[in-house]
Structure formats: structure tokens, C-alpha cells
LUMROPA-176209 format. One record per residue (C-alpha): x, z, y; residue number from 1. Coordinates in steps of 0.5 Angstrom, whole numbers. Each point is the difference from the previous one (the first is absolute). Example, Ala and Ser with C-alpha at 12.3 -4.5 7.8 and 13.67 -1.06 7.14 Angstrom:
<rs>
<r><X>25</X><Z>16</Z><Y>-9</Y><k>1</k></r>
<r><X>2</X><Z>-2</Z><Y>7</Y><k>2</k></r>
</rs>
This chain:
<rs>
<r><X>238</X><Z>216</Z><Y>274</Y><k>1</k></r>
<r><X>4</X><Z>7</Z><Y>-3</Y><k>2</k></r>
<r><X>7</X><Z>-4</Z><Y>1</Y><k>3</k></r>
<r><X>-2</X><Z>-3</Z><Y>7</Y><k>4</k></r>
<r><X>1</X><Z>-8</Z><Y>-3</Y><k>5</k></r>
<r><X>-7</X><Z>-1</Z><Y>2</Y><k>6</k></r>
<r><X>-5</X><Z>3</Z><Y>6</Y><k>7</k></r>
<r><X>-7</X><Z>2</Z><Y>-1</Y><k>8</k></r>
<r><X>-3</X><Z>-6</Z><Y>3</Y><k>9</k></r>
<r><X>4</X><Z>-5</Z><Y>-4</Y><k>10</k></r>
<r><X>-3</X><Z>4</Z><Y>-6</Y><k>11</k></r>
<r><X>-7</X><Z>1</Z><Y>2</Y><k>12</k></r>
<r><X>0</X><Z>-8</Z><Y>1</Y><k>13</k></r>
<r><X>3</X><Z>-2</Z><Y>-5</Y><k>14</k></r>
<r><X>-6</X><Z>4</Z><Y>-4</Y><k>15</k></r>
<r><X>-4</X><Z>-3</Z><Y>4</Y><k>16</k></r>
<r><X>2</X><Z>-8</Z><Y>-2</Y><k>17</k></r>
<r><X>0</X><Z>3</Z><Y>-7</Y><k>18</k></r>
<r><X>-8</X><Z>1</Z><Y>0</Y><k>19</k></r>
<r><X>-2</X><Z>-4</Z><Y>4</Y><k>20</k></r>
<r><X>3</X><Z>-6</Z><Y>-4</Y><k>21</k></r>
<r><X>-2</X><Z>4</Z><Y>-6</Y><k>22</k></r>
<r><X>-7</X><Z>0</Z><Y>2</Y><k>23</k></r>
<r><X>1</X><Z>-7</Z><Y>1</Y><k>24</k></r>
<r><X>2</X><Z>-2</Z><Y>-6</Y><k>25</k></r>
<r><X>-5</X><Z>4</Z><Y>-4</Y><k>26</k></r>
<r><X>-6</X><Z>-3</Z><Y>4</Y><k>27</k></r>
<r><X>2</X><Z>-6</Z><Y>-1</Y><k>28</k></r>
<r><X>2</X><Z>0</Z><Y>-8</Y><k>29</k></r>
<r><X>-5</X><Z>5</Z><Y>-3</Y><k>30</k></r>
<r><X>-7</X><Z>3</Z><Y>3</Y><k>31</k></r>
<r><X>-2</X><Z>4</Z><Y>6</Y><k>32</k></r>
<r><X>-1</X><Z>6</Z><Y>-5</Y><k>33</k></r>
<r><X>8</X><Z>0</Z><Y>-1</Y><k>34</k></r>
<r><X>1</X><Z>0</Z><Y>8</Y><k>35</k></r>
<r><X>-4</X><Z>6</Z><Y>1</Y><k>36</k></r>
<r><X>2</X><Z>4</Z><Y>-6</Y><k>37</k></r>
<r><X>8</X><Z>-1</Z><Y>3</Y><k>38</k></r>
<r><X>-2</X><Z>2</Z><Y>6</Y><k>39</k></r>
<r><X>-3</X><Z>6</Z><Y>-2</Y><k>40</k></r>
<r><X>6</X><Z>2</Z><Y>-5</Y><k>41</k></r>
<r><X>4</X><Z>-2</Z><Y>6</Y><k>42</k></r>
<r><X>-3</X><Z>6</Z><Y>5</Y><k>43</k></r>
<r><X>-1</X><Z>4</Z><Y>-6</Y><k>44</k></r>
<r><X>8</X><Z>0</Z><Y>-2</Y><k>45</k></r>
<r><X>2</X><Z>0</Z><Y>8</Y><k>46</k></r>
<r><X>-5</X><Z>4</Z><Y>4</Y><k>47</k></r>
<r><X>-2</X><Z>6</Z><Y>-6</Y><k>48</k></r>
<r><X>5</X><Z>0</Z><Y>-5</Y><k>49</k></r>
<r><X>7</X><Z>0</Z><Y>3</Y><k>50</k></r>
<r><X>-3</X><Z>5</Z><Y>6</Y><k>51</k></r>
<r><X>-2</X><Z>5</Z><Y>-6</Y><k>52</k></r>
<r><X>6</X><Z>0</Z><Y>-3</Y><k>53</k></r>
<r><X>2</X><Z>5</Z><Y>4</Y><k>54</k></r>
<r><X>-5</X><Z>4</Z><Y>-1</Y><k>55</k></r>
<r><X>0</X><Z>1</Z><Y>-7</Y><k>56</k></r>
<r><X>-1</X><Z>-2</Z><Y>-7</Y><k>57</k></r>
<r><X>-7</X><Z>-2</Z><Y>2</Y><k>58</k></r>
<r><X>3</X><Z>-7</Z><Y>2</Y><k>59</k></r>
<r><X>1</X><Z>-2</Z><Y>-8</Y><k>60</k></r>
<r><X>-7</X><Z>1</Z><Y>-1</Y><k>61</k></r>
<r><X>-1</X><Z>-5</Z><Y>7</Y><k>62</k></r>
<r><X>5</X><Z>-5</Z><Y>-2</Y><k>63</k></r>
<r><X>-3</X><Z>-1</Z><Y>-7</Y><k>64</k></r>
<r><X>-5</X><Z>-4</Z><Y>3</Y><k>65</k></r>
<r><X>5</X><Z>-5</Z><Y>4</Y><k>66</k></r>
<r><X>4</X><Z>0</Z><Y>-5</Y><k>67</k></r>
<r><X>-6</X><Z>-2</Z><Y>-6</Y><k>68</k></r>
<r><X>-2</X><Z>-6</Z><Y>5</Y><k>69</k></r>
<r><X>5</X><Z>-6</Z><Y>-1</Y><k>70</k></r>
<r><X>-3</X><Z>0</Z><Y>-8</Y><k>71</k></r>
<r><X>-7</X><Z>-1</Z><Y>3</Y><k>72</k></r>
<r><X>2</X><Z>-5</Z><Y>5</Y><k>73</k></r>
<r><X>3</X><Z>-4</Z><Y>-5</Y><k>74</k></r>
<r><X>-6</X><Z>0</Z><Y>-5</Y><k>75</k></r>
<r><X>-4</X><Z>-1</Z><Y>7</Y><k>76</k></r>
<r><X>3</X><Z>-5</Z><Y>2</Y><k>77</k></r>
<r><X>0</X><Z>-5</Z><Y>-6</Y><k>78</k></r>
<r><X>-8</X><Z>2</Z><Y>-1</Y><k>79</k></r>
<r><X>-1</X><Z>-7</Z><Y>5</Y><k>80</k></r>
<r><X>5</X><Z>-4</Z><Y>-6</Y><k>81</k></r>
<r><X>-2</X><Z>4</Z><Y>-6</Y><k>82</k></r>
<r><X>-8</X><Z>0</Z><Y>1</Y><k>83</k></r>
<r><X>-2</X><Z>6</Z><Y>-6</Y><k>84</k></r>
<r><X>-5</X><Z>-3</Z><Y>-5</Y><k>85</k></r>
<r><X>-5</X><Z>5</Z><Y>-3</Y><k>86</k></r>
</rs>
């Protein structure tokens, strides 16, 4: 988009093709808990992080917590293949 090879429209759609077959695939291979957390790191990522970056250095303190998710997403969703025993 800075260089101008693509236009915002182009880039807004193709974000959007990218989550929604990412949701897709996640809902269908692993559980619905691993969807909602993707979500949830997704607004979180796009709607509060980048915003605050330009607010100032509380913006590192915020995305810590997108960036902490894809571990637990991982462990969340091998839960249903992995049962954890006593």
C-alpha cells in the first residue's frame, strides 16, 4: 500500500479471505475454544495494539497479550487429541 502496487480495497480483502479460511480451517481441525481465542487475539492485534502504538509505549504492555496467544492456542488445541490424565 505505501508504494501504491496495491490499493486499500485489495488489501482489506485479502486480510479478510486470510481469516476467514483461517477460521475455517481451525474450526474444522481443532475445537471451537481455539476459534474464539483466534478471534480474540485478532481484535486485539488489530483494533487495540496497532491503534495505541501510536499513543505511546503502553502499546507494549497491550500486545503482550496477542502476542502470548498463539502458544495457548496451540496447547488449546491439542486438548480434544491429548486428553490430560490425573
Amino acid at each position: 500500500m505505501p508504494t501504491g502496487r496495491i490499493t486499500v480495497n485489495e488489501a482489506v480483502s485479502f486480510a479478510l479471505l486470510c481469516l476467514i479460511v483461517s477460521l475455517v480451517l481451525l474450526w474444522k481441525f481443532t475445537n471451537p475454544l481455539t476459534v474464539a481465542l483466534s478471534v480474540l487475539s485478532m481484535l486485539l492485534y488489530s483494533f487495540v495494539y496497532t491503534p495505541l502504538k501510536r499513543v505511546g509505549p503502553i502499546a507494549v504492555f497491550v500486545g503482550a497479550i496477542p502476542g502470548a496467544l498463539p502458544p495457548l492456542l496451540g496447547w488449546v488445541a491439542q486438548l480434544d487429541q491429548f486428553p490430560m490424565r490425573p
